[in-house]
N, C-alpha and C positions, 0 to 999 in steps of 0.2 A: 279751814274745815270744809268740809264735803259729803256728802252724803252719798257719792258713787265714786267708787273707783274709775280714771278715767287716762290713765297713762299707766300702759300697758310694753313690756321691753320684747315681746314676742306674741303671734296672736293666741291666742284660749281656745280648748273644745269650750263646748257650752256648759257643762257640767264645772268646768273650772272657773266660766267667769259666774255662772252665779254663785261658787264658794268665796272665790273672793267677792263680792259684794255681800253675800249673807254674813260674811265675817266683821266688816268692816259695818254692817247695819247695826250687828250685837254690839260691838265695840261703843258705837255714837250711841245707842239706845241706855248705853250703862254709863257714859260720860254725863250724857242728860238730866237724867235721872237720879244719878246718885250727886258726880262729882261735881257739875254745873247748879245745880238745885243746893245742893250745900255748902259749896262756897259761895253763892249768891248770897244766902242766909249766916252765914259767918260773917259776910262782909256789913251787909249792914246792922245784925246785930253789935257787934265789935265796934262801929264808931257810933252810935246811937243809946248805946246800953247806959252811957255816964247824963246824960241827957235829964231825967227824972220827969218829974211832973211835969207836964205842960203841952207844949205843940207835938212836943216827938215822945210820948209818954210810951215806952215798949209795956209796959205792965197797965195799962187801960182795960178794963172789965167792961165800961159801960157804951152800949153800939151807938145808942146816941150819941155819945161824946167824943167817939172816933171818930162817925162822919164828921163833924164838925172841924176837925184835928188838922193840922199841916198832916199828921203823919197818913193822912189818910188818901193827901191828895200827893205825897211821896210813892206811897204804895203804887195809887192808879197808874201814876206816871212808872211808876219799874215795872208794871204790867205790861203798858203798852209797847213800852221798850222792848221788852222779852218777846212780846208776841212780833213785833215788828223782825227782831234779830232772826227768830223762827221761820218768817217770812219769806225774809230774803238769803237764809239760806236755803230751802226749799226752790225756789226761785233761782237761784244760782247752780244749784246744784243739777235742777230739772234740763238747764239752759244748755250746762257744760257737757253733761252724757249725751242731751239729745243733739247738742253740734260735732260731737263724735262720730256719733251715727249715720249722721245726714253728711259729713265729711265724706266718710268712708263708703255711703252709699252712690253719692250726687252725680257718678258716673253711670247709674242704673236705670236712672227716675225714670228716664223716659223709654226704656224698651217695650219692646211692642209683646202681647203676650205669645204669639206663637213666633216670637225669635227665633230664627233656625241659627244655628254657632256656625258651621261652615268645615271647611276642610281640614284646618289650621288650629292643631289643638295643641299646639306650645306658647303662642301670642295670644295676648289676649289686650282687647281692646279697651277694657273696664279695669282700672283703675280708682285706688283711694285717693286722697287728696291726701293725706300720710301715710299711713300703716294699715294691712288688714289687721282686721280684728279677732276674726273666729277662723279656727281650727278645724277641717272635715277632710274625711280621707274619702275617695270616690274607692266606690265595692263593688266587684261584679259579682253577681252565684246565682244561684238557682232560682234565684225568685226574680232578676234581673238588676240594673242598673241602677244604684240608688249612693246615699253619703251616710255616714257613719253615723251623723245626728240627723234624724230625719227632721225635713226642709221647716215645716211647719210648726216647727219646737220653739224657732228663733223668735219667731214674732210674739209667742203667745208668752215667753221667758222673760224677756227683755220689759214685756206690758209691765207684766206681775211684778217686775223689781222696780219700774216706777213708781208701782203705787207704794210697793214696802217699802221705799225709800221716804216718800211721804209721810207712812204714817208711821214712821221711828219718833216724829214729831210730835205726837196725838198723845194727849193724856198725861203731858206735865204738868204738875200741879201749880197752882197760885201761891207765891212766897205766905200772903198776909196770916193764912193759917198756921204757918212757922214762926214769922216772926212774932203777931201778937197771940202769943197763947196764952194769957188769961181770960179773951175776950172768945164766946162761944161760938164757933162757926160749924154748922154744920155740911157734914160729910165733905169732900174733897174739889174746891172751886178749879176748873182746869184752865189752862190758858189755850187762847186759842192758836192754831195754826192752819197751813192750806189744807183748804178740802179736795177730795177726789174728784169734786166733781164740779172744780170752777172752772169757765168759759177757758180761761189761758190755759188749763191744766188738760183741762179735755182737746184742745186745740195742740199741743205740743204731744199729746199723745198719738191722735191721731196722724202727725203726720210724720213719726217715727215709726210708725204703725203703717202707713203707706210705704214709704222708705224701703221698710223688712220685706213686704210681699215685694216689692219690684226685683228687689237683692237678689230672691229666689229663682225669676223668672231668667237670668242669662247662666246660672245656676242647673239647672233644669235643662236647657239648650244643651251647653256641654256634655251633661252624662245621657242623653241623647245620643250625641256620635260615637257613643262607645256600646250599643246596643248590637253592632257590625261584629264586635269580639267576644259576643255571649257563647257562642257554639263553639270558640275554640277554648273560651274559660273553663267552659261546662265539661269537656269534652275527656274522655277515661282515658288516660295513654295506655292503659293496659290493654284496652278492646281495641281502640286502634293499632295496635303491635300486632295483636294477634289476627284481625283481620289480612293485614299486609304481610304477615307470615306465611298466609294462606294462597298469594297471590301466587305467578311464578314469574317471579323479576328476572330477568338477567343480571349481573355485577353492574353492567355498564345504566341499567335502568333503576337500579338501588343507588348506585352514586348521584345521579340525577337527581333522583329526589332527596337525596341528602342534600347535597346544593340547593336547592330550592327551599327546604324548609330553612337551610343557614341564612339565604338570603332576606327571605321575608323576616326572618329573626332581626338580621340588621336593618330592613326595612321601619319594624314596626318599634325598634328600640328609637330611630332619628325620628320618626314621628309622635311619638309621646314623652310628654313633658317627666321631670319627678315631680315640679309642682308648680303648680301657677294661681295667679291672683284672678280674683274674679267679686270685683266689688272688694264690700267687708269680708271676704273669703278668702282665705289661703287654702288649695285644696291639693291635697297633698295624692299624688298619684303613680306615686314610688310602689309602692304595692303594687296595684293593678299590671302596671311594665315591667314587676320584675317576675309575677305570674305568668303574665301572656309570653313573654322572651322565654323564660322553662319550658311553655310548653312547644 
């Protein structure tokens, strides 16, 4: 059991990986809570119920006489246990998403922030340690160069599902009020689990959280080098036609420049990739090349 999805057969836009994890959060939050909490309580009432008066007494009324009770120092101990099993899967689970991340990052960490990417926008130097993970299409238009999920989504996306991951945890109840219910306890004892805001918790976040900005930063470089192909993105084929209609080409200087656009055409399709890795990124740039090549 797990509290993040963490083995993925293709990478995710962002919007799909937190459905799949929001799904899988509802899922553990209603196993928790209903199926885990009631069979807990089935199980020891079912072998303790034949028990009667005495150390394991289910039907005890009087709180004095409980604390006193084996059954009391049963209880404590299936508390602790619970709360422990809560623990370490919170613990495990924080462990496993955030070695994914740091995987897929660890070729990032160290870029410097005004990285310039270079000539070479088919290679790339950054690498996962297995799989990218998120999904972005690079866009060019009129506002300029940018990815399909804008950059600063990831970091602040991935936080927020840490913590929801955690607190699917928060607010399981204490068996003792199910199993002795003749005995009065008021309102609902919780059991505990991690907090948001313990040293290791805060420490594994931050530096998942370091990780994601670095991600961004050779990110950022790349669509950089494609700011060169804004003016022919942007650019109206119908004005250009009509300006060059206006020219007075000869045959032999309208072939020329046929030529020449054909050329650059094959130039610009062997110099850009359909898609390339870049860290946790798969960016997908099938678009962009099959735009610029039309026009």
């Amino acid at each position: 059991m797990s509290l993040f999805h963490v083995a993925f057969s293709k990478p995710l836009r962002l919007e799909e990986f937190e459905l799949t994890q929001s799904q899988l959060h509802t899922q553990l939050q209603l196993f928790l809570h209903e199926t885990w909490v009631s069979d807990l309580c089935h199980g020891i009432d079912s072998s303790l119920r034949d028990a009667g008066p005495g150390w394991y007494n289910l039907n005890e009324s009087c709180w004095q006489m409980y604390c006193m009770s084996k059954m009391c120092q049963l209880m404590t101990q299936i508390r602790y246990r619970l709360q422990d099993c809560l623990r370490f899967l919170v613990q495990d689970s924080l462990s496993s998403l955030a070695q994914v991340l740091l995987d897929a990052c660890h070729s990032v960490l160290n870029c410097p922030e005004d990285l310039t990417w270079g000539a070479d926008l088919i290679h790339s130097p950054y690498k996962p340690k297995k799989n990218p993970l998120f999904h972005v299409d690079l866009i060019l238009d009129q506002s300029g160069v940018h990815y399909s999920t804008p950059l600063e989504n990831f970091e602040t996306s991935i936080i927020s599902l840490l913590d929801k991951g955690i607190l699917c945890t928060h607010k399981l109840p204490q068996l003792d009020k199910f199993i002795m219910k003749n005995l009065f306890i008021t309102g609902v004892p919780l059991l505990e689990s991690v907090c948001l805001w313990e040293p290791a918790v805060n420490e594994l976040r931050e530096r998942v959280r370091n990780a994601l900005r670095q991600a961004v930063v050779p990110l950022q470089a790349y669509a950089r080098e494609y700011e060169c192909h804004l003016e022919l993105q942007n650019s109206d084929i119908n004005t250009f036609l009509t300006l060059h209609s206006q020219e007075n080409c000869t045959p032999l200087e309208m072939k020329e420049e046929v030529l020449r656009h054909l050329k650059e055409k094959e130039i610009l399709e062997r110099s850009l990739p359909s898609t390339i890795v870049i860290g946790p990124f798969m960016v997908y740039v099938q678009g962009v090349r099959k735009s610029l090549s039309k026009k």
